[in-house]
C-alpha positions, 0 to 999 in steps of 0.5 A: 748394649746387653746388660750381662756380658757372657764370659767365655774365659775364666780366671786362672785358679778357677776350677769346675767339674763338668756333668757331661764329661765327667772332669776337672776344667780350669775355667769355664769351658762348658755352659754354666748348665752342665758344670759344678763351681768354681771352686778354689782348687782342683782337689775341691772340684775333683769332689765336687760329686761327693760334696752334692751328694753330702749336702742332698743327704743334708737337705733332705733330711732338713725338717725346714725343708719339708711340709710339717706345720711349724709346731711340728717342726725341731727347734722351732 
């Protein structure tokens, strides 16, 4: 008996964005590897780069998320 069961078939109002075709699907039609979501809606998923982008800009720009000793760091 396999311990995860793989899912072809996604639940309608399930939306990804696809890296490799670059669109909007309803359910999972491509391997989880090469898509972003789900998201709630299509207008969510339509911005589905954006919102990466948005949130790489925040990550990196985190001091938690860069080396410095914990004196060095904001708001600690």
């Amino acid at each position: 008996m396999a311990l995860f069961r793989k899912r072809t078939v996604g639940k309608p109002g399930e939306w990804y964005y696809c890296l490799v075709h670059q669109k909007v699907e309803e359910g999972p039609d491509c391997p989880a590897k090469d898509r972003f979501g789900p998201y709630a809606s299509r207008q969510e998923a339509e911005h589905a780069m954006e919102t990466a982008r948005e949130r790489n800009v925040e990550w990196e720009t985190d001091p938690r998320w860069h080396d410095a000793p914990p004196a060095e760091r904001e708001g600690d």
